[in-house]
C-alpha positions in Angstrom: 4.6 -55.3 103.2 4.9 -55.0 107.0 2.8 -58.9 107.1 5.5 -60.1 104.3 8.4 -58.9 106.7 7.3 -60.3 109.4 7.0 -63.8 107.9 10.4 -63.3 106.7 12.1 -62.8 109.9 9.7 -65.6 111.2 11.4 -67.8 108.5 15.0 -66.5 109.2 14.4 -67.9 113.2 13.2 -71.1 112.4 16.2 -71.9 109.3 18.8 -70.6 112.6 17.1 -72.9 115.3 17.3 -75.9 112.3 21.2 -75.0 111.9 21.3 -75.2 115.6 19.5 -78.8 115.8 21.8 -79.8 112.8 25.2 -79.4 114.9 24.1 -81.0 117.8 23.0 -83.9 116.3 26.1 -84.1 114.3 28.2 -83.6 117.8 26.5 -86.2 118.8 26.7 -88.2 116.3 30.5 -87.9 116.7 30.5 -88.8 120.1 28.5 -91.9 119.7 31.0 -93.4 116.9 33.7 -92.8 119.1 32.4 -95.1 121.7 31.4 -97.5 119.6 34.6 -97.4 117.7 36.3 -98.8 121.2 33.6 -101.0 121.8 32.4 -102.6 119.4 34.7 -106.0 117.8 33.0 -105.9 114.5 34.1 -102.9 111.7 32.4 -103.4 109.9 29.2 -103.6 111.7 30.0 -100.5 112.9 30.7 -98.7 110.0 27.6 -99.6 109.2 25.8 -98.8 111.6 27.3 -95.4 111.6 26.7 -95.2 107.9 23.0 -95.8 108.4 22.6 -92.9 111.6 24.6 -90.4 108.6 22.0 -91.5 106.5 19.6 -91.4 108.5 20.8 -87.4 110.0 21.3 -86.4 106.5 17.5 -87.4 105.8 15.8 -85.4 109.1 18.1 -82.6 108.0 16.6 -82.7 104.8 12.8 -83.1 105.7 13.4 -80.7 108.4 14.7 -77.8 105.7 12.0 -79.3 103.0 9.4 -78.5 105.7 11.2 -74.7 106.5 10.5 -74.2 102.9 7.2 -75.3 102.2 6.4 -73.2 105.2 8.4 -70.4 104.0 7.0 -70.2 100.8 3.3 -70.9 102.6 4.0 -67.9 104.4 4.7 -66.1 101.1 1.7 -67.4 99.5 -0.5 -66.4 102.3 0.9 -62.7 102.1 0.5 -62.4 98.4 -3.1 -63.5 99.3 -3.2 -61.0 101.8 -2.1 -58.4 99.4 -4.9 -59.8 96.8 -7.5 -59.4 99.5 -6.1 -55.7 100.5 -5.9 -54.5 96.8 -9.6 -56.2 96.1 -10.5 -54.1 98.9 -9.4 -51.5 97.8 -10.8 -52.0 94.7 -14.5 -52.6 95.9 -13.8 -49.5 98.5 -13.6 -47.5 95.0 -16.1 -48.9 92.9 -18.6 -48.8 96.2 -17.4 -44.5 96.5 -18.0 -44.6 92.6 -21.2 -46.0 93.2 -21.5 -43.5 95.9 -21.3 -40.7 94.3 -22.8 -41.8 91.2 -25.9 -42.1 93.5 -25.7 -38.2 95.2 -25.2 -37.1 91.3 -28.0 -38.6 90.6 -29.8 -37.9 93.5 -29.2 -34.3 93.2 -29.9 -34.6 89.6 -33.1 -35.5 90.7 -33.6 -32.6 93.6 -32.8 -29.7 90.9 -35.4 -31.7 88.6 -37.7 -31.9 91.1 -37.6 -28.1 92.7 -37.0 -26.7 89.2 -40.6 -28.7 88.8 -42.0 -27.0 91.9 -40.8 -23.8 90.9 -42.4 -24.0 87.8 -45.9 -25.0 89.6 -45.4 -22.0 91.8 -45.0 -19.8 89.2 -47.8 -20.8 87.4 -49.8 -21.2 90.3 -48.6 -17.3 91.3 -49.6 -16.3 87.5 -53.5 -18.0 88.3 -53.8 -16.3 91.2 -52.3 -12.9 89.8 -55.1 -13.3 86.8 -57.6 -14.1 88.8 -57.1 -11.1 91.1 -56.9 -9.0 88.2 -60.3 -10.1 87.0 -61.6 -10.0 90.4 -60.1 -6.2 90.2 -61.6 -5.5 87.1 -65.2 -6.6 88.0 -64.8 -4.4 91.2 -64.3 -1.9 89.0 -67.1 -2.2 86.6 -69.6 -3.1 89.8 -68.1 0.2 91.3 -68.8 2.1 88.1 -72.1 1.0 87.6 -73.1 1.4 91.9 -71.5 5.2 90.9 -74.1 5.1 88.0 -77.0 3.9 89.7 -76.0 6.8 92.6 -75.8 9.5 90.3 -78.8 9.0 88.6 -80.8 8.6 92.0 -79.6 11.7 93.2 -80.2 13.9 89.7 -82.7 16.6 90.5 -85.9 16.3 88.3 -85.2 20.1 87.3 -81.6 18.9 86.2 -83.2 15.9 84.2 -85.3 18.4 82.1 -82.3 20.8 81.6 -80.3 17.9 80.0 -83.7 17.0 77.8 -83.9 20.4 76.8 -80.2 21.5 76.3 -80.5 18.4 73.3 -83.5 19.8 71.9 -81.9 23.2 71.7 -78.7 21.6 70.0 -80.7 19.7 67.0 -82.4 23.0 66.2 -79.3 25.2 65.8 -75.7 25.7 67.1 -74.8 26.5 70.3 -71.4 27.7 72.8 -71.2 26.1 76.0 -71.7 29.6 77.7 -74.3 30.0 75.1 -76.2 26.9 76.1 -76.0 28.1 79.7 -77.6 31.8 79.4 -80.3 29.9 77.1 -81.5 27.2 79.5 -81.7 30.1 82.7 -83.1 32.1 80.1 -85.7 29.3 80.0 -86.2 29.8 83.5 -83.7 26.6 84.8 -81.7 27.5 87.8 -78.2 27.8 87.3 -77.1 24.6 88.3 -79.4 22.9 86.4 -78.6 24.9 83.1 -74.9 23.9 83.9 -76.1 19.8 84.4 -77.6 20.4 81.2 -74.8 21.6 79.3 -72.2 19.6 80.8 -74.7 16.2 80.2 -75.3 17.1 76.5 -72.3 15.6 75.1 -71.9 18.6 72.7 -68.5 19.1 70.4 -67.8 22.8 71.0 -65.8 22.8 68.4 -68.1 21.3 65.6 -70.8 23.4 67.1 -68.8 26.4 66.2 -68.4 25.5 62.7 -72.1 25.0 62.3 -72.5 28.3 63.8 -70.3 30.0 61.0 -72.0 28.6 58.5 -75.4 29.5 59.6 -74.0 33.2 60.0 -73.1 32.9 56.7 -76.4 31.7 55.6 -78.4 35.4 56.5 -75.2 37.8 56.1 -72.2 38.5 55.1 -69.0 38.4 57.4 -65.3 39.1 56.8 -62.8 36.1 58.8 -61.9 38.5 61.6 -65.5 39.6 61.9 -66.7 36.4 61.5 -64.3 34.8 64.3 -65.6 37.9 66.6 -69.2 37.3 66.3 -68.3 33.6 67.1 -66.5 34.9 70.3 -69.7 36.5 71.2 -71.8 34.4 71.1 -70.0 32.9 74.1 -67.0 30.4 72.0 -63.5 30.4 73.2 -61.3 32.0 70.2 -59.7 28.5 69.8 -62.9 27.3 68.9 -64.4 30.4 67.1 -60.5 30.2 64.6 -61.7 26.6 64.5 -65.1 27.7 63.4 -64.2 30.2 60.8 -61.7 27.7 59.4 -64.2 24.8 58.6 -67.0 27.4 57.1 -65.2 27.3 53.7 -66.0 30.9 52.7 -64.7 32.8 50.0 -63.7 36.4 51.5 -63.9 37.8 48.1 -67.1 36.9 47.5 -68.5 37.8 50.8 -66.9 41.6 50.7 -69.1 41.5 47.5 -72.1 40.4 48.9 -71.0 42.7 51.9 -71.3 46.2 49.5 -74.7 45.2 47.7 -76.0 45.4 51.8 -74.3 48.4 52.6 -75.8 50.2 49.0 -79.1 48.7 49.9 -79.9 50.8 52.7 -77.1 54.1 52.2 -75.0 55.6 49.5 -71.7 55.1 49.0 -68.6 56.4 47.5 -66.1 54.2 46.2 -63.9 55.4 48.8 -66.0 55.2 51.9 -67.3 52.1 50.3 -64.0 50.4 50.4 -63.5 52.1 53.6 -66.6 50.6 55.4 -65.4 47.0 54.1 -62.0 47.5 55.7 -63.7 48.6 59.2 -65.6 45.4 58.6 -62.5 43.3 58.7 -62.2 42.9 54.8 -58.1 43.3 53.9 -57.8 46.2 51.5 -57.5 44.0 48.2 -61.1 42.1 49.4 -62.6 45.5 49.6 -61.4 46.5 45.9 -63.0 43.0 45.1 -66.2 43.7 46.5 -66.3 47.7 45.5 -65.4 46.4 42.2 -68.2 43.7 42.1 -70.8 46.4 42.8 -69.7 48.4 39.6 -67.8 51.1 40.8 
């Protein structure tokens, strides 16, 4: 807009300076018929000749504002131009920022792809090496376990060695306690350490072993629970594992009162009385010991 003005007032300056050439030639004009009016002895002729110069002012006045025009509307023509190139400009100065940022979009498109890419690699890289360390671990482990092995069975006594042999030969032949075991194998004439090697190396369910023990009680003799569980107790088993014992024998206590009074009349007399009171001191409860008086024939 500022260009267009100024082309305007550019314009406005040279139509004023063509006014001005316009009225002096015409003044002049004037002049010059006057003295050729008083000069001249033909009229005619000089009307003429004046007719011709108003002709001919009238036709330089004319080009003169045909040329103010065509550069008038030039100068227009130019500025709309102008204002075409300014608004192409424009234009391309947008597309090209479009393009612009079109490009860092895509560009940080591409940067996310591509560390959220390395990421991933580092994570799975992180996750080999955190597998392989584990497995390194775990061999470490099992190298150290068997190393500990291999050391403990270097430094086992010979005396120990033959505690352990023994302690298993003992425990297919009958059923042992731990403290049991023990006494046995220094009984045997094994040091104490070596008897408790043995014992602790045997592998042995104290448990199970009291249960075999019950029953093999069982086998030569009859036992109430109670005085079952405290022969079981000493014999050197902890009275968890004697109850454990006594419960996996599957007796009947009815029949073993029974079989309890045919020993006790074997070797003595009894009354019924003291009979039923002998099987109560035993452990029997009072209607097991009418049971087994009762079995007896009394």
């Amino acid at each position: 807009m500022e260009k267009l003005k100024k082309h305007l007032n550019a314009g406005n300056i040279i139509v004023a300076i063509a006014a001005i050439i316009v009225v002096a030639v015409i003044l002049l004009n004037n002049d010059f018929l006057k003295s050729t009016t008083n000069v001249a002895s033909s009229p005619s002729s000089n009307i003429s000749e004046t007719s011709n110069v108003t002709v001919d002012d009238n036709s330089i006045i004319s080009n003169f504002l045909g040329d103010a025009d065509s550069t008038t509307s030039k100068n227009d023509n130019d500025d709309s131009t102008s204002t075409n190139n300014d608004n192409s400009n424009i234009s391309k100065s947008s597309n090209n920022s479009s393009s612009s940022n079109s490009k860092k979009k895509s560009s940080n498109t591409n940067s996310k792809s591509s560390s959220s890419s390395s990421s991933k690699k580092t994570n799975s890289k992180t996750s080999t090496s955190d597998s392989k360390k584990n497995a390194s671990s775990s061999n470490t482990k099992e190298d150290n376990s068997k190393d500990t092995s291999k050391s403990t069975e270097s430094s086992t006594s010979l005396g120990e060695k033959n505690a352990l042999q023994r302690a298993k030969t003992y425990l297919d032949t009958s059923a042992f306690s731990y403290q049991g075991l023990i006494d046995q194998l220094e009984f045997e004439g094994f040091s104490s350490k070596e008897a408790k090697y043995g014992a602790d190396k045997c592998k042995a369910n104290w448990n199970e072993q009291a249960a075999k023990k019950a029953k093999e009680y069982l086998k030569f003799s009859a036992f109430s629970k109670s005085g079952l569980i405290k022969q079981l107790e000493f014999e050197g088993f902890t009275s968890a594992q004697a109850k454990y014992g006594v419960s996996k024998c599957n007796a009947n206590w009815n029949e073993q009162a029974a079989k309890k009074a045919k020993e006790y009349l074997k070797f003595s007399a009894f009354s019924k009385s003291g009979l039923i009171e002998q099987l109560e001191f035993e452990g029997f409860t009072s209607a097991q010991a009418k049971y087994g008086v009762a079995a007896v024939g009394y």
